[in-house]
C-alpha positions as CSV (number, residue, x, y, z in Angstrom):
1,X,-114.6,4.5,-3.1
2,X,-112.2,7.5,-2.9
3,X,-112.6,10.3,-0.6
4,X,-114.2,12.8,-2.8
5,X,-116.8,10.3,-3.8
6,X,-117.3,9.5,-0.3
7,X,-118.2,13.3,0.6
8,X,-120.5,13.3,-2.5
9,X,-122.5,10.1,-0.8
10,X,-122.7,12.1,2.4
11,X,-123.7,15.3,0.9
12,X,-126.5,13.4,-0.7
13,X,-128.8,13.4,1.6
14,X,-131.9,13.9,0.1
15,X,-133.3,10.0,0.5
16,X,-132.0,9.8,4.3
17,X,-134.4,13.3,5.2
18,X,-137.4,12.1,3.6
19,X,-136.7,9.1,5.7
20,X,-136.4,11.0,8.6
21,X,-139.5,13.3,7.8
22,X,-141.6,10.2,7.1
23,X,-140.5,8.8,11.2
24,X,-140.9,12.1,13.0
25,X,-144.3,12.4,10.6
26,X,-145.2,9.1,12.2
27,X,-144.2,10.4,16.0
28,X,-146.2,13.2,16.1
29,X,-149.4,10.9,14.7
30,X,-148.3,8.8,17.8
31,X,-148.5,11.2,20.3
32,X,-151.8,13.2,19.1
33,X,-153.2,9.2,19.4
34,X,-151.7,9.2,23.0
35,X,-153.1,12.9,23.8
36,X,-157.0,11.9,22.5
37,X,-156.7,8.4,24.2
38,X,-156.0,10.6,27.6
39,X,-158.9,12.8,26.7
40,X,-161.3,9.2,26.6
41,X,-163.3,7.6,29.1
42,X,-161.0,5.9,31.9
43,X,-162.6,2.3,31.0
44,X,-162.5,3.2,27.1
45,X,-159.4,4.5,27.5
46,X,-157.1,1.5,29.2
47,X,-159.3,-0.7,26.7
48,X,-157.8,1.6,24.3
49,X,-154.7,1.7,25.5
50,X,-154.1,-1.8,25.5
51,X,-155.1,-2.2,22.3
52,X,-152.7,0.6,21.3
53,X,-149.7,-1.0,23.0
54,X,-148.3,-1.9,20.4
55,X,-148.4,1.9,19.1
56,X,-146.7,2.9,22.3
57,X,-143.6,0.3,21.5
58,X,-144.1,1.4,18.0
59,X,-143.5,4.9,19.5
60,X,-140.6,4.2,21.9
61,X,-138.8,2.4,18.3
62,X,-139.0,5.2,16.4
63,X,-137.9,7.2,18.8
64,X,-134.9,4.9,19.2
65,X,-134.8,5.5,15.4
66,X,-134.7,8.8,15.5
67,X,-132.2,9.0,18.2
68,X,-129.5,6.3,16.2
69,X,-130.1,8.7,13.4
70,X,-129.0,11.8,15.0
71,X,-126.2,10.1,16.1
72,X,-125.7,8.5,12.9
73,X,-125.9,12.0,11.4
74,X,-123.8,13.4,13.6
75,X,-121.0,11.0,12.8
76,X,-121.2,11.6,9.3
77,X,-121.0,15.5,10.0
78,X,-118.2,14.5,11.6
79,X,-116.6,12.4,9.1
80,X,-117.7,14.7,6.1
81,X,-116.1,17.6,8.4
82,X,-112.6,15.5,8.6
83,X,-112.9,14.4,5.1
84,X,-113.3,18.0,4.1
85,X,-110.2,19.1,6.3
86,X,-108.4,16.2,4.6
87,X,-108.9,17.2,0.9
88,X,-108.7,21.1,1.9
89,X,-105.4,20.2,3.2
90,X,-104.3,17.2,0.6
91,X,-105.5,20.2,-1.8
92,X,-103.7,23.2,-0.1
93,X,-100.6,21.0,-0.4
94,X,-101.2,20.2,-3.9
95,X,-102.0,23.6,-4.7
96,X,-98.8,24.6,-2.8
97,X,-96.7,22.3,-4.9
98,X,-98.3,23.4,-8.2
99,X,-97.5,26.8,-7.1
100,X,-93.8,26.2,-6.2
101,X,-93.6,24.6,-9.7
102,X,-95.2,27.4,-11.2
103,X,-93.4,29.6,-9.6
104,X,-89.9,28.1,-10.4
105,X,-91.7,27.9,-14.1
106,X,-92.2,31.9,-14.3
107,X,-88.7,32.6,-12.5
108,X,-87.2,30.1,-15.3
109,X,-89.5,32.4,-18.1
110,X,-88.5,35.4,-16.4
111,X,-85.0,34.9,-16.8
112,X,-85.3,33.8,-20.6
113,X,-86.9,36.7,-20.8
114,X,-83.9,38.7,-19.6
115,X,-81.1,36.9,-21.5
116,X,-83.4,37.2,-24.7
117,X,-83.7,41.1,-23.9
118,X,-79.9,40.8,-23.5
119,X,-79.6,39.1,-27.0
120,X,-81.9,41.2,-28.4
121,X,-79.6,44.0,-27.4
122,X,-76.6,42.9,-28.5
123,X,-78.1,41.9,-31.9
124,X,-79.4,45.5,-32.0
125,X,-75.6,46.3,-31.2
126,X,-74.2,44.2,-33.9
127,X,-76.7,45.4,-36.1
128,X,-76.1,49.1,-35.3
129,X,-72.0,47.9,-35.8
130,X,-72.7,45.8,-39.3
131,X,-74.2,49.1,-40.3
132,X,-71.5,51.1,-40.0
133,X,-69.1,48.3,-41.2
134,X,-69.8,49.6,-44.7
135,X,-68.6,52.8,-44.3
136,X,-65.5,51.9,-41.4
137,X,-64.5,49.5,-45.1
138,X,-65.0,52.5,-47.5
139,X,-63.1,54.7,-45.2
140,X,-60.5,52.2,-44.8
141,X,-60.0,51.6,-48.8
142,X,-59.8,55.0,-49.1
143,X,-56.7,55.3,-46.7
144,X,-55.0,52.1,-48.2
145,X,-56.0,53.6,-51.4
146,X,-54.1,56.8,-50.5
147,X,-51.1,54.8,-48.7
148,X,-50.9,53.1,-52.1
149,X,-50.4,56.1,-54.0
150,X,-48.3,57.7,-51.8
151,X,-46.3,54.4,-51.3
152,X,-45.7,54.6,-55.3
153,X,-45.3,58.3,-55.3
154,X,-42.3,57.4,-52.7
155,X,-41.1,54.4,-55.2
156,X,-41.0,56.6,-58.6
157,X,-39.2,59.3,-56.9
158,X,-37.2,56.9,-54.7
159,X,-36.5,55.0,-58.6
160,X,-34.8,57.9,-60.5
161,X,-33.0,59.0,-57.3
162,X,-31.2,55.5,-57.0
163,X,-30.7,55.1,-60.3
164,X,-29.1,58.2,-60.7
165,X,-27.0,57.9,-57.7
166,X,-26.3,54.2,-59.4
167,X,-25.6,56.3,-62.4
168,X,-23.2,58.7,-60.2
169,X,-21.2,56.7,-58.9
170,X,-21.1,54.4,-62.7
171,X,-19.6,57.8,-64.2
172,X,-17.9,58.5,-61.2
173,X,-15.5,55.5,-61.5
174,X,-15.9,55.7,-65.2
175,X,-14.5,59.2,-65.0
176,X,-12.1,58.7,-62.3
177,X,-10.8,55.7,-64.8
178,X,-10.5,58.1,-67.6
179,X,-8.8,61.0,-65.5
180,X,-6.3,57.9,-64.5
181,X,-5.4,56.7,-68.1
182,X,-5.2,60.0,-69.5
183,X,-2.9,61.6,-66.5
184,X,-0.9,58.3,-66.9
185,X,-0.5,59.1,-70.7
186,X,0.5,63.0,-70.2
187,X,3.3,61.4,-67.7
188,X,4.5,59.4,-69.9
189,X,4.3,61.4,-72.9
190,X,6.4,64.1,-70.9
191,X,8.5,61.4,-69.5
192,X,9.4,60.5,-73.0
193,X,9.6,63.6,-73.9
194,X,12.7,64.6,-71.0
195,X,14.3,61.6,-72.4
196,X,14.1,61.8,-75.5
197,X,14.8,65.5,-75.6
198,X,13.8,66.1,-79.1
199,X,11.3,68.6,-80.6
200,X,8.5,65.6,-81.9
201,X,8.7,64.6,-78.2
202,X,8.1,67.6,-76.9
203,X,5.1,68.3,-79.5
204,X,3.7,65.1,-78.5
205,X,4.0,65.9,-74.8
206,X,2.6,69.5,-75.4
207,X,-0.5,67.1,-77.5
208,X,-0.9,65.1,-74.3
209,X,-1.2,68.5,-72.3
210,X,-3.6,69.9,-74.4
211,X,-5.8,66.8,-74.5
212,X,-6.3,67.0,-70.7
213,X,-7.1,70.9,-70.4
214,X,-9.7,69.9,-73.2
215,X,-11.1,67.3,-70.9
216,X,-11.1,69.5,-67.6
217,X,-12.8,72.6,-70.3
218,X,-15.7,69.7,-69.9
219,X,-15.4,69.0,-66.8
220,X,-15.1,72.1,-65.3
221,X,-18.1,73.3,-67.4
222,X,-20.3,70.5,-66.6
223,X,-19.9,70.3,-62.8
224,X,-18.3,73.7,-61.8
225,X,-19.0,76.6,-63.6
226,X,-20.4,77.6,-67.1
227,X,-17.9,78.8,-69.4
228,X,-18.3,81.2,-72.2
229,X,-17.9,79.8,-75.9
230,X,-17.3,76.4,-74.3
231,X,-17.8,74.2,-77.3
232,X,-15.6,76.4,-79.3
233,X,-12.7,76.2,-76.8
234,X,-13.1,72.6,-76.1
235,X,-13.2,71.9,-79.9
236,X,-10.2,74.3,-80.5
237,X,-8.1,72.4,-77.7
238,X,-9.3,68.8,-79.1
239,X,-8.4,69.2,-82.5
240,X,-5.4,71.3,-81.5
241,X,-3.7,68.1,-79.2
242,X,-5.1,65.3,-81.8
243,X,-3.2,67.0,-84.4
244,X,-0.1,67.5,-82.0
245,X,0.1,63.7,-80.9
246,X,-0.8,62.1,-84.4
247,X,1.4,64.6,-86.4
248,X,4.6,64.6,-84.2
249,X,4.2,61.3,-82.9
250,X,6.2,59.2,-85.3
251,X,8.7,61.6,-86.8
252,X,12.0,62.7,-86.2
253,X,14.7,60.3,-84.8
254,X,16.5,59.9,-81.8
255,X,20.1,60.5,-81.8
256,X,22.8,58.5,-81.9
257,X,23.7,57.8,-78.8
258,X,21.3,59.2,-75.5
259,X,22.3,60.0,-72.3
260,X,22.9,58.1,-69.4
261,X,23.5,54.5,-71.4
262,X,20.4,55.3,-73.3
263,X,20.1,52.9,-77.0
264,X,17.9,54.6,-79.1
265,X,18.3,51.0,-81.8
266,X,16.6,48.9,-78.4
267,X,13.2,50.7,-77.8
268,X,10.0,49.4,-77.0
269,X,6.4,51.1,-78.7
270,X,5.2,53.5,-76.1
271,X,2.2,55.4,-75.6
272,X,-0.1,56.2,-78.9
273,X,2.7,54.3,-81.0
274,X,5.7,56.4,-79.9
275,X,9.0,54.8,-79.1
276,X,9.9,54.4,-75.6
277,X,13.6,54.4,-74.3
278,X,14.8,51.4,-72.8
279,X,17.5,51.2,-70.7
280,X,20.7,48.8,-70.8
């Protein structure tokens, strides 16, 4: 039997009082007996009380009774009272230790609570940030958009500018060439010409003169200053030396014998098919 069912037994008294009422019922019809057989006769009355005797013993036992069941009582007060401190305390401990628990269980709730409040914030966060990602992204394909047209406004003007200074510096050499070979043929058409000494000579070195002022007429117009009527003059001093070196370049001879050693029946082809002077 376990201790609560124990202090249900004892609480259950109900069978033990009647008990008890039934006894102390039965001592107080005792002692009225004991009071009238007083109020009798002296003879009648030891008669009496003889014959009631047993009574008296009867009397004295439940009286014994009633005594053993006081103290009976009282030890079961006494035991119920323990018991009860018992379970009040095995309770209050129980109780304690359910509350510890629950309390750890809250504190545990309490601070899921508070990193799920902090989650919930930083999703609002991320969700406030995602919002505006659309618009950081539109902003930011606009610039690159922008950097990309300006990169190939940089690249079509940066295009022509090299190739033109790719160009320049082409026509630069190119030109530099030219003015080369053509100051190399006016030297050696007047070279020809000083040792040759004839008139054709000299015509064809005059041609070779011509040709170059026709070329700087360009040049100079080109790069320097505009010149008035320059096609005509260019034109005029073009045809003017072709016809010079072509017409005067193979006639006339040389004479018989040239100056300084010179063999005019030895000569090698010089420039434009005139005859250069070679020496012995």
């Amino acid at each position: 039997m376990t201790k609560l069912e124990t202090v249900r037994a004892l609480n259950d008294s109900g069978p033990q009082l009647q008990i008890v009422e039934s006894v102390r019922t039965l001592q107080q019809s005792v002692s009225l007996m004991h009071e009238d057989l007083k109020r009798l006769p002296g003879a009648v009355s030891t008669e009496t009380a003889q014959t009631l005797e047993p009574l008296a013993r009867l009397r004295q036992d439940v009286t014994q009774v009633l005594e053993a069941y006081d103290k009976v009582t009282a030890i079961q007060r006494k035991t119920l009272d323990e018991l009860t401190q018992q379970m009040s305390a095995s309770a209050a401990q129980a109780f304690e230790q359910k509350a510890g628990k629950l309390d750890a269980t809250i504190s545990d709730l309490s601070r899921s609570l508070s990193g799920l409040k902090t989650s919930l914030s930083s999703m609002e966060q991320t969700a406030q940030q995602v919002a505006t990602l659309p618009g950081k992204l539109a902003s930011a394909q606009q610039g690159m958009t922008k950097a990309a047209d300006q990169l190939t406004e940089a690249a079509n003007e940066t295009r022509p500018r090299l190739w033109r200074q790719a160009l320049g510096l082409i026509l630069a050499g190119a030109v530099g060439a030219y003015v080369t070979v053509i100051s190399l043929m006016a030297s050696q058409a007047l070279g020809r010409a000083k040792v040759l000494g004839t008139r054709d000579a000299r015509w064809v070195a005059a041609g070779t003169c011509i040709f170059m002022a026709s070329d700087s007429l360009i040049a100079v117009n080109k790069f320097l200053v505009p010149i008035p009527l320059e096609s005509l003059w260019i034109l005029i001093t073009y045809f003017a030396a072709q016809f010079l070196i072509v017409h005067f370049m193979g006639a006339g001879s040389a004479p018989a014998t040239g100056r300084g050693g010179y063999s005019p029946s030895k000569s090698v082809a010089g420039p434009a098919g005139a005859a250069t002077p070679k020496w012995r």
